[in-house]
C-alpha positions in Angstrom: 117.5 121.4 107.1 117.2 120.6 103.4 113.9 119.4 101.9 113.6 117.0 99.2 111.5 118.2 96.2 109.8 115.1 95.4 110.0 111.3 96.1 110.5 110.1 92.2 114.1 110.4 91.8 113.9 109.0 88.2 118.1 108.5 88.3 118.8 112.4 89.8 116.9 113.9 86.4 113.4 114.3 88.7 114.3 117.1 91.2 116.8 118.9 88.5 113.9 119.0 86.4 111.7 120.0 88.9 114.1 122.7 90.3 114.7 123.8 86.6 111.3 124.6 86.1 110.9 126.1 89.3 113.8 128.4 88.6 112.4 129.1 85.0 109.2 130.5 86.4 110.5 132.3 89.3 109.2 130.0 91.9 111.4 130.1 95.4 112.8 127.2 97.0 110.1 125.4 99.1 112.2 125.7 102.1 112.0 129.5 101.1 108.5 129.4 100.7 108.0 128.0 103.9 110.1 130.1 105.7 108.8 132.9 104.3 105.2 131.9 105.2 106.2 131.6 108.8 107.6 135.0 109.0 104.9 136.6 107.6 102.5 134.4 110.6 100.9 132.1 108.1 99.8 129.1 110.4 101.4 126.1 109.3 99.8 122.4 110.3 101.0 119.1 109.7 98.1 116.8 109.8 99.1 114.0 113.2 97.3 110.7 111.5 99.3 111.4 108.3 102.6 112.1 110.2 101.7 108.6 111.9 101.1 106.5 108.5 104.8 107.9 107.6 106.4 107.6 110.4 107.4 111.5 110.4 107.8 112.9 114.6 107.0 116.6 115.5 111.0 116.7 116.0 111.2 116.2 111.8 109.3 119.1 111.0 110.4 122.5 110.8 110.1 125.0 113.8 106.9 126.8 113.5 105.4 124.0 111.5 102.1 123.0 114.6 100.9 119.3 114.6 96.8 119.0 115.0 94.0 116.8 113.5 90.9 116.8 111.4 89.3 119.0 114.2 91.8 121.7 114.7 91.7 122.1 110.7 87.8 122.3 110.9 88.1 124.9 113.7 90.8 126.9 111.9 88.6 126.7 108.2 85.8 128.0 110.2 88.0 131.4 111.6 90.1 131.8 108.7 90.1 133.5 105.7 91.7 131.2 103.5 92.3 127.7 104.1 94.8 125.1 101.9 95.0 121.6 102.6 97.8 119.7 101.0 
């Protein structure tokens, strides 16, 4: 599966820029990164409400990628070292 880099096209130029300067600081891929995070067991959730706002089904996410709420990202803050929300 190939992910998109961004929504704002602006005629092709947005995700060449944005690829360019990802490539100019020696950023991965974010399918890379994402893989990557997986295989090293980073816990990957997609928040369920937002899924439903966008119309997005578990079957459109990566493997690996779990599907949970405001609760299970509560309960994972509370056990985890580090927690990002996106």
């Amino acid at each position: 599966m190939k992910l998109g880099t961004s929504k704002m096209n602006f005629a092709g130029i947005g995700p060449r820029l944005f690829r360019y300067m990802m490539g100019k600081k020696n950023v991965e891929s974010l399918s890379t990164l994402i893989e990557m995070s997986l295989e090293m067991g980073i816990k990957i959730v997609a928040c369920q409400m937002s899924m439903d706002v966008m119309g997005i089904k578990k079957e459109d996410l990566l493997d690996g990628i779990e599907v949970g709420g405001a609760a299970t990202f509560l309960n994972d803050s509370f056990r985890s070292n580090t927690t990002l929300f996106i």
